[in-house]
C-alpha positions in Angstrom: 15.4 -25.1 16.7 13.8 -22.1 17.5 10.3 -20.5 16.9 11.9 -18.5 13.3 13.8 -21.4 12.1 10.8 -23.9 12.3 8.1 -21.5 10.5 10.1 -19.8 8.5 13.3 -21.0 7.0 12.5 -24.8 7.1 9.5 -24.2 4.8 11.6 -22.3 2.6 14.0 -24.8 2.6 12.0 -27.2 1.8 10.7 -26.0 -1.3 14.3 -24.9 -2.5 15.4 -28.8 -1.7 12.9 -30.2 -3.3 13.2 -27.7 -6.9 16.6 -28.7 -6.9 15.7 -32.8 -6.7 13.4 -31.9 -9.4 15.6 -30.2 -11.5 19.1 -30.7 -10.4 19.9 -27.1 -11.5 20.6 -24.6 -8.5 20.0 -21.9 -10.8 16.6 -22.9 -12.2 15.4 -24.1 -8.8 16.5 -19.9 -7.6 14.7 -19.2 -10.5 11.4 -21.4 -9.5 11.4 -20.5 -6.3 11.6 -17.3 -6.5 8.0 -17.2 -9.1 6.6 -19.5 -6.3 7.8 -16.3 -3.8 6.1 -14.4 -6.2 2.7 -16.3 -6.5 2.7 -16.3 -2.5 3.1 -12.9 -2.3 0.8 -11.5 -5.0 -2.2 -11.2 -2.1 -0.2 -8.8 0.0 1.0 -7.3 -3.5 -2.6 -7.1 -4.1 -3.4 -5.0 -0.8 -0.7 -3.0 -0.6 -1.4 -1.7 -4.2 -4.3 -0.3 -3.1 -3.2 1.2 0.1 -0.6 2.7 -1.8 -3.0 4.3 -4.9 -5.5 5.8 -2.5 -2.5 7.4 0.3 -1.1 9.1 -3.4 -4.6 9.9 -4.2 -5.2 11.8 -1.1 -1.7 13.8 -1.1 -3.8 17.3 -2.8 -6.4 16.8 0.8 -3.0 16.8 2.7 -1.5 19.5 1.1 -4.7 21.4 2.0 -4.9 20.9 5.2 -1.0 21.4 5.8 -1.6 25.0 4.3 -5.1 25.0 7.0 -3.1 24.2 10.0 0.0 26.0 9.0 2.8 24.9 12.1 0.3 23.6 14.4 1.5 19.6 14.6 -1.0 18.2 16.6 -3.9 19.7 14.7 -2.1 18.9 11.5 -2.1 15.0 12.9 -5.9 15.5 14.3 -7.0 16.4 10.9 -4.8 13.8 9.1 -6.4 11.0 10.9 -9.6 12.4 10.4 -8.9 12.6 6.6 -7.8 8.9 6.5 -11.0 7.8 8.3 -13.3 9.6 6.4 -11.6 8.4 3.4 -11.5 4.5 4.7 -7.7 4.3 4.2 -5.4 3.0 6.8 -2.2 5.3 7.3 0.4 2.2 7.3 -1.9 0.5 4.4 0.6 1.2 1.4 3.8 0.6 3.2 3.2 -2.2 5.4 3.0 -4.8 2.7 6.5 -3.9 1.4 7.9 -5.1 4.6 6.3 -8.7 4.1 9.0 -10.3 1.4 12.1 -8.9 4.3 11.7 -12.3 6.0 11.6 -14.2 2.6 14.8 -13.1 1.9 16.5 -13.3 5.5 15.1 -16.9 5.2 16.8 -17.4 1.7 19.9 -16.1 2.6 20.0 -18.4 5.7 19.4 -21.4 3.5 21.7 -20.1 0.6 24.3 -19.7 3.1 23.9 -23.4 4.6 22.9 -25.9 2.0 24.7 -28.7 4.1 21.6 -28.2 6.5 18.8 -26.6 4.7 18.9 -28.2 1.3 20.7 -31.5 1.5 19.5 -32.0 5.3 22.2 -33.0 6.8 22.5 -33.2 10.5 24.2 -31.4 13.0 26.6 -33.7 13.5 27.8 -34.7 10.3 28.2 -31.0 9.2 30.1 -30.5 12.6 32.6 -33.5 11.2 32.2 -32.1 7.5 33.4 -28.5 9.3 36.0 -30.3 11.9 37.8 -31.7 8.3 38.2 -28.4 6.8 41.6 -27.0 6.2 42.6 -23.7 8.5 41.8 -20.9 6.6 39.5 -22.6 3.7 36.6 -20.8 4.3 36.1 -17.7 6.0 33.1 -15.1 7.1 30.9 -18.7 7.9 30.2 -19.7 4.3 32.2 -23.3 5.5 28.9 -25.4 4.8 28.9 -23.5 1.6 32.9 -24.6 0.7 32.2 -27.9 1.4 29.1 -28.1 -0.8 31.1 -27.2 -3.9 34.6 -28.9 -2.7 32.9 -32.0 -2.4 30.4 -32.0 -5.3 27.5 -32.4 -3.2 25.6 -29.8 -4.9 26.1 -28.5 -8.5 26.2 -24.5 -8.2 26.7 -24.1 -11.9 24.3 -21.3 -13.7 25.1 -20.1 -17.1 28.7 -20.9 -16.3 28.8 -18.9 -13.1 29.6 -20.3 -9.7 26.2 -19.5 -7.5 27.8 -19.9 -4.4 30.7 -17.3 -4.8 30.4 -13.7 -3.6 30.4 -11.3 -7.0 33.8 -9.3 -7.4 35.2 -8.0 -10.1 37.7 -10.0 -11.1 35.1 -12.2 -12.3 31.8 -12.3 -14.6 30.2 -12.7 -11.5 30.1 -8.8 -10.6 27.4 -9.3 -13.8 24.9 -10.2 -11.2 24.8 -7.2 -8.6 24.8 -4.3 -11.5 21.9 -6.7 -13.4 19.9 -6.7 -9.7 20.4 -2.9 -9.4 19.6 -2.2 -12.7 16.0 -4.1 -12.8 15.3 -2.8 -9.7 15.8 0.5 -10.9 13.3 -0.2 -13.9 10.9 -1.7 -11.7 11.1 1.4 -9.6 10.8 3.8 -12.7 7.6 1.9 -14.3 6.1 1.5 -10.6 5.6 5.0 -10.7 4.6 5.1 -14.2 2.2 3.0 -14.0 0.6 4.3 -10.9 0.4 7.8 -11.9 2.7 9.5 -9.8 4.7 12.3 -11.1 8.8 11.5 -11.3 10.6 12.0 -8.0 11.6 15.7 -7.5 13.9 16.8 -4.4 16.7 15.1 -2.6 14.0 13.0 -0.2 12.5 11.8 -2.7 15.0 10.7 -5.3 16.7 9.2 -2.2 13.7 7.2 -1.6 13.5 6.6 -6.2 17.2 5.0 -5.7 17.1 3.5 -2.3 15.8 0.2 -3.8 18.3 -0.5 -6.4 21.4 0.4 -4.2 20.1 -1.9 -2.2 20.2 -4.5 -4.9 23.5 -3.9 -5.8 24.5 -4.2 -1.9 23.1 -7.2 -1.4 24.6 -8.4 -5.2 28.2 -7.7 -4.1 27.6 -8.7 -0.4 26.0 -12.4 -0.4 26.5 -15.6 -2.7 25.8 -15.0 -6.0 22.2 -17.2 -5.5 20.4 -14.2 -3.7 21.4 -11.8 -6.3 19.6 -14.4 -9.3 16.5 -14.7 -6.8 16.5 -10.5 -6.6 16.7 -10.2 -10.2 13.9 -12.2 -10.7 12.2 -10.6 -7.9 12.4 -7.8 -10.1 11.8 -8.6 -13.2 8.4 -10.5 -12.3 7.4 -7.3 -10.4 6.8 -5.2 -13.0 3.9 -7.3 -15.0 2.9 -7.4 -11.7 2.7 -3.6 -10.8 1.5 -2.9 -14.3 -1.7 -5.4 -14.0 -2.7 -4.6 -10.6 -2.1 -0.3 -11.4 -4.5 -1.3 -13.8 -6.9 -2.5 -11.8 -7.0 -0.8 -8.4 -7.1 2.8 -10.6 -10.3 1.4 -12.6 -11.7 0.6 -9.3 -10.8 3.5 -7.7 -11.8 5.6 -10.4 -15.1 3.7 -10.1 -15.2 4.2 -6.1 -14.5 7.8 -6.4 -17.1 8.4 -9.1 -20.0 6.5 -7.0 -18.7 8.5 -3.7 -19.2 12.2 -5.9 -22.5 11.0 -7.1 -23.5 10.3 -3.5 -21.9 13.9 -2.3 -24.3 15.6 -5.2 -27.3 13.7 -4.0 -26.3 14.4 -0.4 -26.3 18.1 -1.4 -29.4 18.4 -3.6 -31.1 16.6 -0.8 -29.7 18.7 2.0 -30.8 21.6 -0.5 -34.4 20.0 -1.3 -34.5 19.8 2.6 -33.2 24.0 3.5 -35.9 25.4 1.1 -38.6 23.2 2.8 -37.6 24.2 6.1 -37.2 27.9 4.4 -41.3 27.6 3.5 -42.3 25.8 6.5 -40.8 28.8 8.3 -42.3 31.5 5.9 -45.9 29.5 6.6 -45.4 29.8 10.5 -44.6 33.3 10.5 -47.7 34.4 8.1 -49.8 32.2 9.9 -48.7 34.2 13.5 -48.5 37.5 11.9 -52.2 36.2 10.6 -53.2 35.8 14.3 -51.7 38.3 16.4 -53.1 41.4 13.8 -55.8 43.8 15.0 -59.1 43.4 14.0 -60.6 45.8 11.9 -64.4 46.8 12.5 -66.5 47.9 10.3 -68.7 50.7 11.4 -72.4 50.4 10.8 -75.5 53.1 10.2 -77.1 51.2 12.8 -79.5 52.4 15.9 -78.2 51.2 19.3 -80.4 49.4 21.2 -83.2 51.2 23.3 -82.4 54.3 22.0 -85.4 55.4 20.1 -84.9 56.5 16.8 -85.4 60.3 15.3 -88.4 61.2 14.0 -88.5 62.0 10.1 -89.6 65.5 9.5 -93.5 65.3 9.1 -94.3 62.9 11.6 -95.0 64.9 14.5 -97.9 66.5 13.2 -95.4 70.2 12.1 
């Protein structure tokens, strides 16, 4: 058993095995585990939301400094790293947490794809026997664990009279599932964007990117037993109360963060301002004060007798 299996896929496992005691519905134990997915993941959901608001928030900075660095790529990174630092933001914040349900549903599929082991727990040896029994040719691309499951009756893989462990097709209602999966997905897409502001996608990147999530839905639909596509659409349709609450929330705060970090630039500004015309009069008083000292002195003169020097005689006093 390796390091993937043991803390991944037999946790997941065991939850699905023990829905499906509790309900003895495959369907509704897809269905519960995939809101228990959801409840696990809401944290990450919670983080990435916000990663993702303040990178969109930013994009008018990054257009700015695209146009201010023209060509140059290493200055245009320089400055972009700068930008997300000054800001607080981590470059991989918003995207990062996408990646985080991928494992969920490798793990799913892996226990979809071998209930023998996963949810009824068999060992190795008795589904090596189980397999050994099997007619040539009765299953094929390594879903044998799943054809003995439903040969046998071991586990009941009836939803809403669908078969949960085929692979959808067309020639039967199953293919219901796939363009269901794309379809939410699409939706939840659309409304993501709604609700987080963003304006619709515009170019061939970007409406790429707007339908890369429901084609992969309705891959993955037509692709794997019937079970993962239930567990996507529920993926889905669970995600957008989710994107719509937490929008919500991380914009109010933002809002909120962004106010208080404007009101702080004014103050740093009238200070700064408070502080130039200070220094402006301090300056002034410095160079009055030197112009003060260094002028020339002015002296008055004075109808004054020097010393020793006798002084004239009025007419009269010499006796003519």
């Amino acid at each position: 058993m390796g390091l993937w299996d043991f803390l991944i896929v037999q946790p997941i496992a065991f939850l699905l095995r023990n829905l499906y005691e509790i309900t003895g519905n495959y369907g509704v134990s897809i269905i519960m585990f995939a809101v228990a997915a959801k409840v696990v993941l809401l944290w990450f959901a919670y983080k990435g939301k916000r990663g993702m608001l303040q990178q969109q928030r930013i994009q008018p900075k990054l257009q700015e400094l695209q146009k201010k660095c023209g060509g140059d790529k290493q200055k245009m990174q320089q400055e972009q790293a700068k930008l997300y630092q000054d800001e607080g933001i981590s470059m991989f914040g918003g995207c990062l947490w996408m990646f985080i349900p991928f494992p969920i549903i490798i793990a799913l599929y892996t226990a979809v794809r071998q209930p023998l082991r996963y949810i009824l727990n068999y060992s190795a040896e008795k589904i090596s026997e189980l397999v050994a029994a099997l007619p040539e040719g009765a299953a094929k691309g390594g879903f044998e664990q799943l054809h003995i499951a439903e040969t046998e009756g071991l586990i009941n893989f009836e939803f809403l009279g669908l078969n949960l462990s085929e692979t959808p097709s067309f020639a039967s209602m199953l293919f219901l599932i796939p363009i269901l999966s794309a379809l939410t997905s699409l939706l939840s897409v659309w409304l993501t964007q709604k609700f987080s502001g963003r304006p619709p996608a515009q170019g061939n990147s970007q409406i790429m990117m707007f339908l890369l999530g429901p084609g992969m839905s309705l891959w993955i639909g037509f692709s794997f037993p019937a079970a993962l596509g239930v567990y996507w659409i529920m993926q889905n349709v669970l995600g957008i109360p989710q994107e719509y609450f937490l929008s919500r929330y991380w914009n109010r705060k933002l809002d909120e963060e962004d106010a208080a970090k404007a009101a702080k630039e004014e103050r740093r500004k009238a200070a700064e301002a408070v502080q130039k015309e200070e220094d402006r009069k301090r300056r002034a008083e410095r160079i009055a004060a030197s112009n003060q000292k260094h002028k020339p002195k002015r002296y008055k003169l004075q109808n004054t007798i020097p010393p020793n020097k006798p002084s004239p005689k009025k007419k009269g006093e010499d006796g003519h």
